[in-house]
N, C-alpha and C positions, 0 to 999 in steps of 0.2 A: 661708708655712708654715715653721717654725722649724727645728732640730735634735734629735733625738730622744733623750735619752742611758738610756743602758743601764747599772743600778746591777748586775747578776748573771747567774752563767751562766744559766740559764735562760731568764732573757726574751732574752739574745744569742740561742740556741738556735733559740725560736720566731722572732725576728725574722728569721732567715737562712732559716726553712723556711717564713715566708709571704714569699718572695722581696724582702724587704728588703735594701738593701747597708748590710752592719755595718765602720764603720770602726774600727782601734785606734790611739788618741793621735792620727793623724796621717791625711790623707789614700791617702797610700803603703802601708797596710797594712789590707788588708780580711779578715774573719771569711768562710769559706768552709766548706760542708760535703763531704767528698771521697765518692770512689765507693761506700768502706765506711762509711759513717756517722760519721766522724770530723770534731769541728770545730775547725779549724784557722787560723791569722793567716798571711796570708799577704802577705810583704813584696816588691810589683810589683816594685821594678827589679832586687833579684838574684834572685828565684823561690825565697826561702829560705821555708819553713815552721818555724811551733812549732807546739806546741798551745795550742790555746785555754783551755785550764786546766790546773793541777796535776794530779797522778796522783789527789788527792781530787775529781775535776772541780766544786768549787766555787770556789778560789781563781785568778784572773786572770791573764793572763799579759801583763797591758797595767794603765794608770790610768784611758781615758777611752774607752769604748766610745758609738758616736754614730752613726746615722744621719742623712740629712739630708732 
C-alpha cells in the first residue's frame, strides 16, 4: 500500500477526522485536530504548533501533505 498525498485543506481536513495520520513535508510533523476544532502541524520534537492554513484556511502552511 503506497502513500497517500493530499493536494488541499480539505481532503487534509477529512483525512484527519476519519483517523488518518496526515504528515507535513516530513515525518516529524503531523496534521492534528485540537480540542476546539482547530487544525493544526504539529512539529514532535519541540511541541511547537502552526496552523494548518493561512487565515484564508485554503492556503498551506507546508509543500507535501501525505499519508502512508
Amino acid at each position: 500500500m503506497g502513500n497517500t498525498i493530499y493536494k488541499n485543506a480539505n481532503d487534509i481536513r477529512k483525512a484527519v477526522d476519519n483517523g488518518k495520520v496526515v504528515y507535513c513535508d516530513t515525518d516529524a510533523y503531523i496534521v492534528i485536530k485540537d480540542s476546539i476544532g482547530q487544525y493544526l502541524i504539529h512539529f514532535i520534537d519541540s511541541d511547537y504548533y502552526i496552523g494548518l492554513t493561512w487565515m484564508d484556511k485554503k492556503t498551506l502552511n507546508g509543500t507535501k501533505f501525505y499519508s502512508k
